[in-house]
N, C-alpha and C positions, 0 to 999 in steps of 0.2 A: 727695359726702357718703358717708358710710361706709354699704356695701351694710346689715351687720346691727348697727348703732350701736346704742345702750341704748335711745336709742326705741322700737324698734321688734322685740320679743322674741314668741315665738311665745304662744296666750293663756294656752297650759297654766304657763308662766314667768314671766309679768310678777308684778314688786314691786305688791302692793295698796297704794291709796292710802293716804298715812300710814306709808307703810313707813320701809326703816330712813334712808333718804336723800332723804325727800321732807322739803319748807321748815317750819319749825316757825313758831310763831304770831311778830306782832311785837314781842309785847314779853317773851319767852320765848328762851333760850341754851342748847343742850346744853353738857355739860363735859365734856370728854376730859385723859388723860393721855398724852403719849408721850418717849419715852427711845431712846436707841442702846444702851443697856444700857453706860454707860461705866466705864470700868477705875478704880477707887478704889484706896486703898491701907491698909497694914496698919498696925498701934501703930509697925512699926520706920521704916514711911515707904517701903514695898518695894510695888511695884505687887500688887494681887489677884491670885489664879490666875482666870483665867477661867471657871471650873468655879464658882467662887464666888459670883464677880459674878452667874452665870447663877441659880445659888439664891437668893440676895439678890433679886433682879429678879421671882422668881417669887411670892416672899413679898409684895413688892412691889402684885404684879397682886392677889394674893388681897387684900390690904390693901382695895387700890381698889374692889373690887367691895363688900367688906361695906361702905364708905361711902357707895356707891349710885351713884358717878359713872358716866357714859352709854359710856365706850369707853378702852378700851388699847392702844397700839398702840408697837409698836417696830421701830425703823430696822435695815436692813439696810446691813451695814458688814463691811471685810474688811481690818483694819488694829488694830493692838498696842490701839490705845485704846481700842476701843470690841468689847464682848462679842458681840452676834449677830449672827452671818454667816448664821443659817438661822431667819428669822422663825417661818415656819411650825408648825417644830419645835418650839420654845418656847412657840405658841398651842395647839397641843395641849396641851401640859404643863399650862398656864392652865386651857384648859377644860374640864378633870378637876376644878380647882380651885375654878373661879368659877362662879355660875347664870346671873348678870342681866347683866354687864357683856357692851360687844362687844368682839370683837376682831380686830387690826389691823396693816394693818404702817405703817410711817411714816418709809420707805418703800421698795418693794420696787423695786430697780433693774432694771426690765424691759429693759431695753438689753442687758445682760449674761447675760440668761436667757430660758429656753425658755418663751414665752408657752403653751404647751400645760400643759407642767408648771408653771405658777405655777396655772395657773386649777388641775388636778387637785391640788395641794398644799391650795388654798383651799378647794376645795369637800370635801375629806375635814375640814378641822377644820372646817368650817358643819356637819358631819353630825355631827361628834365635839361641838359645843357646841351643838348644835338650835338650828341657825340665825342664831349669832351672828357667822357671821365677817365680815370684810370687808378688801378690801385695797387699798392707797394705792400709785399707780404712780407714775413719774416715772425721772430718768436720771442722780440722786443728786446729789450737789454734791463728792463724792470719786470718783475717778475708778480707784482699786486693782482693780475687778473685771475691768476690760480684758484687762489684761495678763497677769492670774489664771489666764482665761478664753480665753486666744488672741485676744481681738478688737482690731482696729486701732480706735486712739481717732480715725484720719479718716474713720473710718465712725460716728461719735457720733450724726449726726444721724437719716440712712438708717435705722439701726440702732432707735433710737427710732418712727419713724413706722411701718416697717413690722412690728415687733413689735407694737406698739399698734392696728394694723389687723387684724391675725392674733389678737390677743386676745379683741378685739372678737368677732369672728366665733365662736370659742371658749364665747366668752363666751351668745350667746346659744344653746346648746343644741341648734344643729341641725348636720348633716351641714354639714364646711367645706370650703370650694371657697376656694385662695387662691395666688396663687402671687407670687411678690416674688425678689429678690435674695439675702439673705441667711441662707437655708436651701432645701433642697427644697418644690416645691410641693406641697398638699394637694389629694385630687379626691372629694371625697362623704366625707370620712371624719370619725367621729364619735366623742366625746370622753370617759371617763367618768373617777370619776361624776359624773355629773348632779348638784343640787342639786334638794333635796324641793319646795319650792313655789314659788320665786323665783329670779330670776336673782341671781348674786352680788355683791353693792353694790361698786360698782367704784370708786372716788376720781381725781384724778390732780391730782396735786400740782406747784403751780407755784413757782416763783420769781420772777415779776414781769415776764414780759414779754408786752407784747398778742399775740403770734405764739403763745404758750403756750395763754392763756384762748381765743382764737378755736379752737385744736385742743381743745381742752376742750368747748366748747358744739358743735363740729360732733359730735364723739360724743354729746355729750346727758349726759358723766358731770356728777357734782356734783365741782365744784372747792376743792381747800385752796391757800390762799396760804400760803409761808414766810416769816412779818416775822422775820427776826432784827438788823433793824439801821433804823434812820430810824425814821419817825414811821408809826405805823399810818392815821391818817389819809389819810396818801399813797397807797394803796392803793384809794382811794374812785372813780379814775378806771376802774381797773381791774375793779373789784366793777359798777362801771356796766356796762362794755364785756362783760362774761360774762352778764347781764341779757339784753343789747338783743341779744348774739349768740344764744344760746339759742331768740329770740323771732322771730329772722330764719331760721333753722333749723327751727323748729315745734316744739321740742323744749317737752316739759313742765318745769317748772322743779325744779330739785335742789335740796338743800341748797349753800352756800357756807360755809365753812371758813377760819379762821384760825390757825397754829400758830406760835407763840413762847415763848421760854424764859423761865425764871423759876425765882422760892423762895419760901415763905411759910415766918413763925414767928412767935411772940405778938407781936410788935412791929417795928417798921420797922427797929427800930437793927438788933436782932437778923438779921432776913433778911437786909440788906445787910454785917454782916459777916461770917456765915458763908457769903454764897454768893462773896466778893470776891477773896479769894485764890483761890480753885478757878477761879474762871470769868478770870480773869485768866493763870494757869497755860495753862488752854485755849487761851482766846483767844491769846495770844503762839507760844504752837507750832504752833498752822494758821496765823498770820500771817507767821511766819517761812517756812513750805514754800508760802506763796502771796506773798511780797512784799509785807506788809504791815507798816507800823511800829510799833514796839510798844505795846501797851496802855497805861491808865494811869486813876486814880480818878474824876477830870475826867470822861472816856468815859462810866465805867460810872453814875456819880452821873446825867448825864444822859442815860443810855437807862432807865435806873429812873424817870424823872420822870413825871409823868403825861402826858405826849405821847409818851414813848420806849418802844421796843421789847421791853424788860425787864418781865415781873411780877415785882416783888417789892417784897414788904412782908409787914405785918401783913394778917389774912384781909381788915380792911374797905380797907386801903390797895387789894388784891389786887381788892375783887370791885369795888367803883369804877371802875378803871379797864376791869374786863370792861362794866362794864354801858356807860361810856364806850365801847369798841370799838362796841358795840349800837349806842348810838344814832348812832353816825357811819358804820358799814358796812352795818349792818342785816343782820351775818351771822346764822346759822344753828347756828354752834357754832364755842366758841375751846377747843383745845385747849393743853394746856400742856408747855415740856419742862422736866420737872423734874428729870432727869438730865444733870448738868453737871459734867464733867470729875471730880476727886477728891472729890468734896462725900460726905461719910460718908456708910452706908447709912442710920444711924438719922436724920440732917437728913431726910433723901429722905420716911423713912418719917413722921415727923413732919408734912411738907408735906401728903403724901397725905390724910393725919388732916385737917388745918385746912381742906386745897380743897374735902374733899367736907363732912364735917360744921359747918363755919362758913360759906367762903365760897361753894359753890352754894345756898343758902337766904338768903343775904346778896345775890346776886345776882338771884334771882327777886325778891326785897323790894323790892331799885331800881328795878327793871323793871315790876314790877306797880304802881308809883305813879307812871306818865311815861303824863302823860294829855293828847297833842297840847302835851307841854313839850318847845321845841326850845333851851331857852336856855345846855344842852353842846351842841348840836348842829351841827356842822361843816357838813352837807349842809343 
């Protein structure tokens, strides 16, 4: 077990109960947005400057907050198509911007970077936004920072665990004693700055495999699942396994997290044709650089359905199926990516508009009238 894992943080640091990543009620969802910040394009059909996209994305965040939604967070990427390489940087920018909202990365490739400097990147914008930041680890699903960064990709796994143990320690605030393979050991040395009252909400983002959520509940973090493909429901063995790991470990229980892509607009027909070309464009050029065949209507008709991995539709189509996630996961927050390949800025901005002011008040409505009714209920 991890010497200074999240359980166990010295008393002057612990997260108060009810903080920002303890279990919310059952029949209650937070709602998050996250995006890679993706590369759209212009009237003549000529990819953004990045510089654009970056202000686009910002207006973005400010958008989200004045709708009230719970968290912002954007992917850490080092590749033509997608905008932010330096999450961080961009959540400062945010949090000059926003008051209420939190913010996030989604996700920060710790494999590729110095767990010392992610925690001191984080903890200056939790002090620049009073205490809102929070950051989402994991070991990306693109693989460009390697070779960026000088790292051999047969050190993928190594690289991972022992970063994440050196974070850890980091993480909780005292003098760190650590030593591993893939940097210089550490002996009593301490970390700044510090965060003001709490330790800093730590995530770590999985992709679906039991070896993942079992390192996840041995740290004690709260865990996000990435559904971007099959049936959310499928997921439910897994949601179990981070429960019962947690509870074997002694850990207090965290939030659990969902994050999948989607669009919202006044009407179904509407979402699904404005997100179908764009996300089909996507979809086809990562399928090609991974060996995948190519897309097609079929596919995307049936990931939009109401078992499939897609949100999108109209607000009630949209929060339906969140509050379905609910009652078959019994998560704790579905976040959304609303940023998909070329999809125009103002669709984006649109979405943002409907997710918080239609479909999260739409979704506590379902929620709050499921009274011991299991009869959506999968589990």
């Amino acid at each position: 077990m991890p010497e200074h894992a999240g359980g166990s943080p010295s008393a002057q640091t612990t997260t108060p109960a009810g903080g920002p990543t303890a279990p919310v009620g059952p029949r209650q969802i937070l709602l998050g947005l996250n995006t890679f910040g993706d590369v759209g394009v212009d009237g003549a059909g000529e990819p953004k400057p990045h510089a654009q996209v970056l202000r686009e994305l910002l207006d973005q965040a400010v958008l989200a907050d004045a709708v009230g939604l719970h968290a912002f967070g954007v992917g850490e990427h080092h590749r033509r198509d997608f905008a932010v390489s330096a999450p961080e940087v961009f959540l400062a920018a945010a949090a000059a911007r926003t008051t209420n909202i939190r913010l996030g990365s989604a996700v920060t490739v710790l494999s590729s970077d110095d767990p010392i400097r992610v925690f001191q990147r984080f903890s200056t914008v939790d002090a620049l936004s009073g205490g809102r930041a929070e950051v989402m680890l994991g070991r990306g699903s693109f693989v460009e920072s390697f070779p960026l960064f000088g790292l051999d990709l047969a050190d993928y796994e190594v690289l991972f665990e022992e970063k994440l143990e050196l974070f850890d320690r980091v993480r909780a605030q005292k003098p760190v004693h650590w030593e591993g393979r893939t940097r210089p050991s550490l002996a009593g040395l301490s970390v700044y700055p510090p965060l003001e009252h709490h330790l800093l909400p730590a995530w770590i983002g999985v992709g679906g495999t039991p070896e993942s959520v079992l390192r996840c509940a041995e740290y004690g973090y709260p865990i996000i699942f990435a559904i971007i493909g099959g049936q959310p429901r499928a997921f439910a063995p897994l949601v179990d396994l981070y429960r019962e790991a947690m509870a074997k470990y002694g850990r207090p229980m965290q939030q659990i997290a969902t994050h999948s892509p989607g669009h919202i607009a006044e009407t179904d027909e509407a979402a699904l044709e404005e997100l179908f070309p764009h996300w089909l464009a996507q979809r086809n050029r990562i399928g090609a650089e991974r060996g995948w065949g190519p897309g097609n209507r079929r596919e995307f008709d049936a990931m939009c359905g109401p078992e499939g991995a897609l949100y999108v539709g109209s607000p009630e189509t949209v929060a339906q199926k969140i509050a379905l996630l609910k009652r078959n996961l019994g998560v704790d927050r579905f976040d959304l990516k609303y940023g998909n390949g070329t999809l125009p800025h103002e669709s984006m901005m649109r979405c943002i508009e409907l997710f918080g002011t239609v479909v999260a008040p739409r979704v506590a409505e379902l929620l709050s009238g499921d009274i011991n009714d299991s009869k959506d209920t999968v589990r």
